[in-house]
Structure formats: structure tokens, C-alpha cells
DRENPA-3360 file (N, C-alpha, C; in nm, 2 decimals, always signed):
BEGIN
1 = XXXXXXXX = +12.37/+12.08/+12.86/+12.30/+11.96/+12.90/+12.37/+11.84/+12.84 ~ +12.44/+11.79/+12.90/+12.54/+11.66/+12.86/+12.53/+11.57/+12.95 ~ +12.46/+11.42/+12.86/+12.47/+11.33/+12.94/+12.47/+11.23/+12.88 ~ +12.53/+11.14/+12.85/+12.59/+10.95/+12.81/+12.48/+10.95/+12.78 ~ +12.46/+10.93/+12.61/+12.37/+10.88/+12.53/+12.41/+10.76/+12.48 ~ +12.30/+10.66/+12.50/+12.28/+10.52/+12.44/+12.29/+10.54/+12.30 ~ +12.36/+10.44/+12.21/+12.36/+10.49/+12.05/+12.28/+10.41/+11.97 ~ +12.18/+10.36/+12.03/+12.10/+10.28/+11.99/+11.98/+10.38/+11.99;
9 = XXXXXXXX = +11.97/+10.45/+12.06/+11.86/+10.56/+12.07/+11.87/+10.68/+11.97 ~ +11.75/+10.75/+11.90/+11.82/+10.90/+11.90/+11.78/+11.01/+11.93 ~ +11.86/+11.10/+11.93/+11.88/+11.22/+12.03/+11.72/+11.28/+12.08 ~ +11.64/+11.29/+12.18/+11.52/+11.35/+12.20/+11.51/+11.49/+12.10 ~ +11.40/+11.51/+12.08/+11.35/+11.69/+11.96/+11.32/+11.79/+12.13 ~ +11.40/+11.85/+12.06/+11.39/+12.01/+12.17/+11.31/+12.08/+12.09 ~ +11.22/+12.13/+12.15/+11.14/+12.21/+12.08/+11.09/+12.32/+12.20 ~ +11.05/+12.40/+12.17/+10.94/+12.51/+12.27/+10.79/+12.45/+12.26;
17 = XXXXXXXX = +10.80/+12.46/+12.44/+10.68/+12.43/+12.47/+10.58/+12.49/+12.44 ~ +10.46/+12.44/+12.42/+10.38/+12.50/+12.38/+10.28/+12.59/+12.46 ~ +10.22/+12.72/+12.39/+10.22/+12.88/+12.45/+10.11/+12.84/+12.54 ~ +10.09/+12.90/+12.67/+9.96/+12.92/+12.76/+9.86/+12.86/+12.66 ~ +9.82/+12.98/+12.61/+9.65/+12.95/+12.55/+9.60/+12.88/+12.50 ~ +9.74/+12.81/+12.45/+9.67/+12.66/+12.34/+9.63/+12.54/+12.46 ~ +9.70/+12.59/+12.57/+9.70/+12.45/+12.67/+9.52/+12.47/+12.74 ~ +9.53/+12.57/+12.79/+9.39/+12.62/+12.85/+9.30/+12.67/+12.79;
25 = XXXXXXXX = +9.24/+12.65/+12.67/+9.12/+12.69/+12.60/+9.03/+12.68/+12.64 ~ +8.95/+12.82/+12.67/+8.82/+12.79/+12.69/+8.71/+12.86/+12.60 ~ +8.59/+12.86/+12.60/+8.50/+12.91/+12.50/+8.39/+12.94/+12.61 ~ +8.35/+13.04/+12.55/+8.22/+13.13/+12.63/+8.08/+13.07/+12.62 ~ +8.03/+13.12/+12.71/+7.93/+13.03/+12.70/+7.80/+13.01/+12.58 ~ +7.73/+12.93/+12.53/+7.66/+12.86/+12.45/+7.55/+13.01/+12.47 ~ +7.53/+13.04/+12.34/+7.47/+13.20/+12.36/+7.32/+13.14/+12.21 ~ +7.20/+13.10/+12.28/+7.07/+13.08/+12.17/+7.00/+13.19/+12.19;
33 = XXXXXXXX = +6.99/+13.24/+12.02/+6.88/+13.34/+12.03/+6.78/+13.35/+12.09 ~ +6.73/+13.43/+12.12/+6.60/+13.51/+12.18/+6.46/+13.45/+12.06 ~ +6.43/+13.44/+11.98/+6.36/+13.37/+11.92/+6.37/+13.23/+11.89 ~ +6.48/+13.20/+11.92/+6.51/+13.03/+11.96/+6.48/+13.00/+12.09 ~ +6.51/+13.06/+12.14/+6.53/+13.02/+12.31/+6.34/+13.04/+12.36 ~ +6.22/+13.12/+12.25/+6.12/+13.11/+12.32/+6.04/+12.98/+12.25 ~ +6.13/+12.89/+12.16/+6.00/+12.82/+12.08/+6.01/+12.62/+12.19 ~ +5.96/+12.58/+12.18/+5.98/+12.47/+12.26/+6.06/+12.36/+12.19;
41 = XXXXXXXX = +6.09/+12.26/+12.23/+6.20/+12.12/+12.20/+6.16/+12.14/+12.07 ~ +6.06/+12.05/+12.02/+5.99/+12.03/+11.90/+6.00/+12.12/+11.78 ~ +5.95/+12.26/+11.82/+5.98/+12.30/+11.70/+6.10/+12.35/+11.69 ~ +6.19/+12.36/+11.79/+6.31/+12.41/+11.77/+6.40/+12.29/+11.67 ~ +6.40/+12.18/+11.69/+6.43/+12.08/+11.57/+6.35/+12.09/+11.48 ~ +6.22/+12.06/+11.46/+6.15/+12.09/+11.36/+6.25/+12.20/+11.25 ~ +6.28/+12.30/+11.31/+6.30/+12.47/+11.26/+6.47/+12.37/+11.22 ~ +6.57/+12.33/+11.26/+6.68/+12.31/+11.21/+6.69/+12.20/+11.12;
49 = XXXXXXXX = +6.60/+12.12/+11.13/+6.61/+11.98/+11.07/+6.53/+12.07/+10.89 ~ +6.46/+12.16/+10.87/+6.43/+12.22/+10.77/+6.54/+12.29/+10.70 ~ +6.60/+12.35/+10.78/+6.74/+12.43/+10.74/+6.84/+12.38/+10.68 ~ +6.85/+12.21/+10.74/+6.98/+12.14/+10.74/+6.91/+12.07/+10.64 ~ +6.77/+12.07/+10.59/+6.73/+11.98/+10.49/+6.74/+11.83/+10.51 ~ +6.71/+11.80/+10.64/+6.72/+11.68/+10.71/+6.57/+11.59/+10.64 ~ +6.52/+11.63/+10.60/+6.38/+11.61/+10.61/+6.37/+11.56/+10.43 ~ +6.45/+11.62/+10.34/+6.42/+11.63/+10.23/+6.49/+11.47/+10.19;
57 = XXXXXXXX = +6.41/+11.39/+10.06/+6.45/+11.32/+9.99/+6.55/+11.32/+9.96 ~ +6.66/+11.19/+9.92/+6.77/+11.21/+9.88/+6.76/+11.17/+9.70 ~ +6.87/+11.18/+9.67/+6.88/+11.18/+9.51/+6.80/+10.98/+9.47 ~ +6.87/+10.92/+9.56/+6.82/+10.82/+9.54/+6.74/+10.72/+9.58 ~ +6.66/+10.83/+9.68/+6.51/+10.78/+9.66/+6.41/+10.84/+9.61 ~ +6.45/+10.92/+9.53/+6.38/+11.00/+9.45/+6.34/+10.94/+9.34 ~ +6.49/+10.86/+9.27/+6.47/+10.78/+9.15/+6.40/+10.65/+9.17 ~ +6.40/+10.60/+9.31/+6.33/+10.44/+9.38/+6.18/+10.49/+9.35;
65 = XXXXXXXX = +6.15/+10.64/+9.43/+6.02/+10.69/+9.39/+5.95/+10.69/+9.26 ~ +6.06/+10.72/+9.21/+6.01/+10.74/+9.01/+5.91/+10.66/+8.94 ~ +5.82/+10.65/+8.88/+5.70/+10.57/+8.80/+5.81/+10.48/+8.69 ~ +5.78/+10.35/+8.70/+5.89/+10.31/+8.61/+5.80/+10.25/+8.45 ~ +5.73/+10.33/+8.46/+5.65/+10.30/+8.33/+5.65/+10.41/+8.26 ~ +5.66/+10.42/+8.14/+5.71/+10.56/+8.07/+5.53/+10.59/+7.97 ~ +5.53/+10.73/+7.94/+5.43/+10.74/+7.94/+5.45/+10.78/+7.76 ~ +5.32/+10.74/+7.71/+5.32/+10.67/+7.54/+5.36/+10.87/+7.51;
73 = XXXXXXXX = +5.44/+10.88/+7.43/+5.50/+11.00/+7.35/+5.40/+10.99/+7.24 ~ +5.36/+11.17/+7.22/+5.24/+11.20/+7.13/+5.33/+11.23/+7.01 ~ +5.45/+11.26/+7.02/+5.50/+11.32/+6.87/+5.67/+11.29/+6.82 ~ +5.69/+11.32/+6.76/+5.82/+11.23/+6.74/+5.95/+11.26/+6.77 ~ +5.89/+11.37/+6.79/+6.08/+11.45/+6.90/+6.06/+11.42/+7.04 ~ +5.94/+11.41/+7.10/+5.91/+11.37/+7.26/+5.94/+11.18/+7.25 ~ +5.91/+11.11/+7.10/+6.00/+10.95/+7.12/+6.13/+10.98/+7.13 ~ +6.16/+11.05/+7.03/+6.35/+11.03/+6.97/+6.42/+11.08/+7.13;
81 = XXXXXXXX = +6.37/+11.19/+7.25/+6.40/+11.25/+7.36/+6.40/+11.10/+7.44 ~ +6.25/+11.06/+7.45/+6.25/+10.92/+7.51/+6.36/+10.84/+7.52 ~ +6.34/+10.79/+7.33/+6.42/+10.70/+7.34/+6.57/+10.70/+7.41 ~ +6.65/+10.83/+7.34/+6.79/+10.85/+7.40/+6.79/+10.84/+7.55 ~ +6.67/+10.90/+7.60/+6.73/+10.89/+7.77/+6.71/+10.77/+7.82 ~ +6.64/+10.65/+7.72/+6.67/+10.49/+7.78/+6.79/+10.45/+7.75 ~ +6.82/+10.48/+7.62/+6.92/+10.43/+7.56/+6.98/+10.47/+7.68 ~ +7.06/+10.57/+7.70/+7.15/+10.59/+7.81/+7.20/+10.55/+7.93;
89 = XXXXXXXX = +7.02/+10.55/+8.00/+7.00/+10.47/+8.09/+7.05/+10.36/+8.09 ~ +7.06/+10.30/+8.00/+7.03/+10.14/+7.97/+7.23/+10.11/+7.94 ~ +7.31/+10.21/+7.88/+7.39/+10.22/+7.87/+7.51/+10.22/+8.01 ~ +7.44/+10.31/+8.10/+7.47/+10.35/+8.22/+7.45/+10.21/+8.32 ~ +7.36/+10.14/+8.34/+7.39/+10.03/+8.42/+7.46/+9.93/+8.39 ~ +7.44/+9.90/+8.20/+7.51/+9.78/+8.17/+7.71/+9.81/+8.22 ~ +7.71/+9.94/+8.20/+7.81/+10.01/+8.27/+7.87/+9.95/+8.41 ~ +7.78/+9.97/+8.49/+7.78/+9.97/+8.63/+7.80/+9.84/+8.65;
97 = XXXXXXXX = +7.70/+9.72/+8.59/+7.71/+9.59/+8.58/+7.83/+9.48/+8.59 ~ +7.92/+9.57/+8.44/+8.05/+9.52/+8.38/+8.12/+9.54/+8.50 ~ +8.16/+9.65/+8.57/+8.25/+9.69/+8.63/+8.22/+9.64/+8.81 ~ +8.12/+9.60/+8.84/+8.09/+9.46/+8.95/+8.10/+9.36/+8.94 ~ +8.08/+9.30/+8.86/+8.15/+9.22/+8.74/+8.29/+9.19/+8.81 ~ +8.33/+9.31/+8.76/+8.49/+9.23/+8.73/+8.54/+9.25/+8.91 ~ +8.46/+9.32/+8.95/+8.55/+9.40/+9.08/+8.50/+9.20/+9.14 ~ +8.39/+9.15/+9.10/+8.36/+9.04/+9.20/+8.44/+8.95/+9.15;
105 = XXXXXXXX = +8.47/+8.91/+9.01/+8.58/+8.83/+8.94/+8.74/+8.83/+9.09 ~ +8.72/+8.96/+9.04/+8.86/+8.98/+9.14/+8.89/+8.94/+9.27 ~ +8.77/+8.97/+9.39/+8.74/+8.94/+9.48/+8.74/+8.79/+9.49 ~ +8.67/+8.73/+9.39/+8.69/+8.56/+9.39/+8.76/+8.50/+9.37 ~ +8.88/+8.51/+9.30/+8.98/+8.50/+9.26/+9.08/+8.51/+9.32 ~ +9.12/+8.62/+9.37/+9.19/+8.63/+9.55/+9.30/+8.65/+9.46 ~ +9.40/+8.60/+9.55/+9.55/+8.61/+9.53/+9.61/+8.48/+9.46 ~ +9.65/+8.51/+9.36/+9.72/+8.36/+9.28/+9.84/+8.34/+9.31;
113 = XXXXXXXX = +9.89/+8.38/+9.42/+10.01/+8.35/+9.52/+10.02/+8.19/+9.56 ~ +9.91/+8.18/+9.61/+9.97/+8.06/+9.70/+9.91/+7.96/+9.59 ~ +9.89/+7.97/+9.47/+9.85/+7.82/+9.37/+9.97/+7.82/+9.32 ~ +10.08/+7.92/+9.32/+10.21/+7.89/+9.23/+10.29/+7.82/+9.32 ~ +10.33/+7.70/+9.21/+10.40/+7.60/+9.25/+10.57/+7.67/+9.29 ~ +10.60/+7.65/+9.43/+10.72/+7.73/+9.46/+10.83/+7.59/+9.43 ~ +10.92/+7.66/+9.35/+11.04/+7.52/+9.33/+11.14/+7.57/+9.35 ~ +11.19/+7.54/+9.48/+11.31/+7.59/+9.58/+11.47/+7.48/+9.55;
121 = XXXXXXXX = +11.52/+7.55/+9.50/+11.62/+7.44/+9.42/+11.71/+7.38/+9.58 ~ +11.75/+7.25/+9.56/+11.83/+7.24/+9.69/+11.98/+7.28/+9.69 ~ +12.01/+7.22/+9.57/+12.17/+7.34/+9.54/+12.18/+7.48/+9.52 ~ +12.30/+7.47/+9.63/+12.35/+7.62/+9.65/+12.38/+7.73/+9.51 ~ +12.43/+7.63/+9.45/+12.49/+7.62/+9.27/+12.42/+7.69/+9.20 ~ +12.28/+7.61/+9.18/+12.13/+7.64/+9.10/+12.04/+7.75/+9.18 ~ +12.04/+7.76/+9.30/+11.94/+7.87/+9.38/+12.07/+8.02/+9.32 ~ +12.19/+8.03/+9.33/+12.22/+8.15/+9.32/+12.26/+8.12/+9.16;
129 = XXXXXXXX = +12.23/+8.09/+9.09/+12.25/+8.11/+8.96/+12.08/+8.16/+8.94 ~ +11.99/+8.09/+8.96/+11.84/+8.14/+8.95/+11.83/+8.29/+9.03 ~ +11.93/+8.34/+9.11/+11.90/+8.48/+9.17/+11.97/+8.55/+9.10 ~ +12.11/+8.51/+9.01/+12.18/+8.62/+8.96/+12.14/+8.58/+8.80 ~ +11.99/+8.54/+8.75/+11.94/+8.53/+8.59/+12.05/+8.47/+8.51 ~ +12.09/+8.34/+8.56/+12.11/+8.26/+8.47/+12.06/+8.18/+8.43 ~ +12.11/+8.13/+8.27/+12.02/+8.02/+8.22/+12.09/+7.88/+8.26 ~ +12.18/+7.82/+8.18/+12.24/+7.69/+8.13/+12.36/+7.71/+8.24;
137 = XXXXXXXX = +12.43/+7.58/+8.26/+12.54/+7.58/+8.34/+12.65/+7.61/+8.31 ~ +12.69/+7.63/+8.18/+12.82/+7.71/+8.10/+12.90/+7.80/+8.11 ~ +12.96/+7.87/+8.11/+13.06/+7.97/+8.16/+13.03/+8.06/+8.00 ~ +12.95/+8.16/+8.04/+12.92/+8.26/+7.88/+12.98/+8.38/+7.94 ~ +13.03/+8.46/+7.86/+13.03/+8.61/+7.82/+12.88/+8.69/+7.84 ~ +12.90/+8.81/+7.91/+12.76/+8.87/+7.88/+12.78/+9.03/+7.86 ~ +12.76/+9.04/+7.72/+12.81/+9.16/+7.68/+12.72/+9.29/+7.76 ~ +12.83/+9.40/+7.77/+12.79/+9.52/+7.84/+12.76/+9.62/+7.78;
145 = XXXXXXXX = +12.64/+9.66/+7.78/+12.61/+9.76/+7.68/+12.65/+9.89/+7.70 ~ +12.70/+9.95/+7.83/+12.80/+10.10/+7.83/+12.89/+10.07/+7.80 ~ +13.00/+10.00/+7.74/+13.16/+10.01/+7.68/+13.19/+9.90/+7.60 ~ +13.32/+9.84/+7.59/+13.35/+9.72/+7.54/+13.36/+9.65/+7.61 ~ +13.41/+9.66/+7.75/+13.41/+9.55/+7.81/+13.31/+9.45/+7.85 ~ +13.35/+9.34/+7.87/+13.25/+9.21/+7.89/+13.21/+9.17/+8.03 ~ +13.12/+9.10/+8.04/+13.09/+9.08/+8.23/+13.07/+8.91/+8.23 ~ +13.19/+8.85/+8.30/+13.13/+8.69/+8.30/+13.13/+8.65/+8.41;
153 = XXXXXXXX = +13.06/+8.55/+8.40/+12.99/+8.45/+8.52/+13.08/+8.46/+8.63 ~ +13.07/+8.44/+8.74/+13.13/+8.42/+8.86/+13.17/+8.24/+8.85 ~ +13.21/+8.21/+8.97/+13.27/+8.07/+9.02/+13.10/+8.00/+9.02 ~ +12.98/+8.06/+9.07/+12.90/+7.99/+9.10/+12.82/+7.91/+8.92 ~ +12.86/+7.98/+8.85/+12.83/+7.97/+8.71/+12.91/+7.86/+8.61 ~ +13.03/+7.80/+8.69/+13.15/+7.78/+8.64/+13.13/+7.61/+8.64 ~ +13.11/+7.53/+8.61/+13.10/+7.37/+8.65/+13.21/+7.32/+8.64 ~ +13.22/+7.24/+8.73/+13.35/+7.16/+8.74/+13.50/+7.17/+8.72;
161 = XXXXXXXX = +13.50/+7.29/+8.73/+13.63/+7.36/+8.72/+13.67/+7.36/+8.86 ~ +13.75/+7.30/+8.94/+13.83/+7.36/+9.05/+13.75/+7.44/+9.14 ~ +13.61/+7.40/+9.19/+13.50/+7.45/+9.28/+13.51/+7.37/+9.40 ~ +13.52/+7.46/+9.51/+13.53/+7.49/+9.65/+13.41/+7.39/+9.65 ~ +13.43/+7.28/+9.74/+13.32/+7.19/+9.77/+13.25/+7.16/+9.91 ~ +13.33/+7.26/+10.00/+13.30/+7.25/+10.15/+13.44/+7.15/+10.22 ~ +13.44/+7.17/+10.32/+13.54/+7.08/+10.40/+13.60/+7.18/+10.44 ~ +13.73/+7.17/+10.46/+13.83/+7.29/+10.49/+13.84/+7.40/+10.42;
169 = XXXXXXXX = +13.88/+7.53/+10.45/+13.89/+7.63/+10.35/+14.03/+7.63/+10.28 ~ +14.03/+7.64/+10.16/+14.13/+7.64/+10.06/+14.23/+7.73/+10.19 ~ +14.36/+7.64/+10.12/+14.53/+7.73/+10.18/+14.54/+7.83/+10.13 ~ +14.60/+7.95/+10.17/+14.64/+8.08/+10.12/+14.80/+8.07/+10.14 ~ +14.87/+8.10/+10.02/+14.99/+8.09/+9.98/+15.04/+8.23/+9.99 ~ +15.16/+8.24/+10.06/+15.18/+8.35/+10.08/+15.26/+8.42/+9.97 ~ +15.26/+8.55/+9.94/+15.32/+8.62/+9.81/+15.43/+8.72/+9.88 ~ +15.53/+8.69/+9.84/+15.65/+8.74/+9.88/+15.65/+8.93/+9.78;
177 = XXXXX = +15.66/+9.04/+9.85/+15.69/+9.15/+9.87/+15.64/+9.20/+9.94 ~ +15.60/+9.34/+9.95/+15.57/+9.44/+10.05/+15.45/+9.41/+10.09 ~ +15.42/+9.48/+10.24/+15.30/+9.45/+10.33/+15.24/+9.58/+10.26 ~ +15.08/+9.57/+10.30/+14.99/+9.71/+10.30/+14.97/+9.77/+10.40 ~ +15.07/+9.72/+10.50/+15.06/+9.84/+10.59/+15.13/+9.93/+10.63;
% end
């Protein structure tokens, strides 16, 4: 199977198609018990909605339900029990509190992107000396910490030395010996 491929494209996946069965599935038919099938609409939900525990309270409205008045402790291990499970309580939202808190701090606050003042240098000079982390306009040494050798500045680092200023492109002088090819 050969035929002029665009090389912008790439090659389609051959794969094996896939088997009969997965394409035409079918499932048998919807089979309700004989003691389901005699009870009518109502309690037939009624009967699932019990099973699936559809019906029952959730955890948190159980605690919405709760008496929020605590009831006076007759003896002093039923306070000190008390006390700790407010303590906790009390522990547990200021919890929950802090941590909305900050999540809303955050939210309000947004992105401090666009308040930073962008200072786009207009020389070519200063934009690629700011992209290759330099400081001062000097021609420095910058020691290399795997050997002895040293790494210095490029032309863009170099001031006023014999820098290319636009116009024509510098002459190339030709060097008398052998060609590289």
C-alpha cells in the first residue's frame, strides 16, 4: 500500500478493526422479579428508595437537626467529656474559618500580573543583556564553576568597542589558504 505522503502529515495508525461483538451489542431483555413485578408503582419505589437509603438523613442534616444547647453535666467526668468535645468543636471551625479566609484573600487578590509595572527596555543592547542576567555595562569575567576556564561577555556586553551599529554589514576579508571543501 504505497502512496505520496504529504510530510506535513503523519502516517495514519493501522490497527485491527474492531471484533463483531463489540460493534453489535445487545443485552436481553429487562427480566423484574415475580414479587416485584406484583407490587404497584408506589411501593415498588417506596421498596427501592428504602434499600438505596434514599429516604434517610444525611450526616449534615443531622448535625442542622442537633439541639444546640448542651445539657447542664451532673458530674465531673460528664463536664471535662463536655468540655473537650466543644473545645474541639470550636477548634475545628475556627479551622475551617482560617482556611476560607485565606482561600477568599486569594480569590480577591487575583493575579498580581497585570499591577507589575512591565519596563520594556528600547535598546537592543540593554533588552539582551537583561535576557542573558547581566548587571553593569562592563566587559567582566564570569567564573565557571566545572573547570578553570572563564566565560565572558559577548559583543552585546562590550560598550563602545568597535560595535556593529546597523547600516551596511561589516566587509569580510578574505583569508588566503585552503578551501573547506
Amino acid at each position: 500500500m504505497s502512496r505520496p505522503q504529504n510530510p506535513e502529515y503523519a502516517d495514519p495508525v493501522i490497527r485491527e478493526p474492531s471484533p463483531a461483538s463489540s460493534v453489535g451489542t445487545q443485552y436481553g431483555p429487562d427480566r423484574t422479579s415475580l414479587s416485584d413485578d406484583e407490587l404497584d408503582q408506589f411501593a415498588f419505589e417506596r421498596k427501592w428508595e428504602d434499600r438505596l437509603d434514599l429516604r434517610r438523613a444525611t450526616k449534615e442534616e443531622e448535625l442542622a437537626d442537633a439541639d444546640p444547647l448542651f445539657p447542664r453535666p451532673s458530674t465531673h467526668v460528664e463536664e471535662r467529656v463536655l468540655f473537650e468535645r466543644i473545645v474541639r468543636n470550636l477548634r475545628m471551625k475556627v479551622e475551617e474559618l482560617e482556611e476560607n479566609e485565606l482561600f477568599e484573600q486569594t480569590m480577591l487578590r487575583g493575579s498580581q500580573a497585570a499591577l507589575e509595572e512591565e519596563t520594556i527596555p528600547k535598546d537592543i543592547d540593554s533588552l539582551m543583556l537583561s535576557m542573558m542576567g547581566g548587571g553593569s555595562g562592563s566587559s567582566r569575567a564570569i567564573p565557571n564553576t566545572s573547570g578553570n576556564a572563564t566565560v565572558t561577555d559577548g559583543p552585546w556586553n562590550q560598550t563602545g568597542l568597535n560595535r556593529y551599529e546597523g547600516g551596511a554589514a561589516p566587509k569580510r576579508t578574505k583569508v588566503k589558504g585552503k578551501s573547506r571543501k
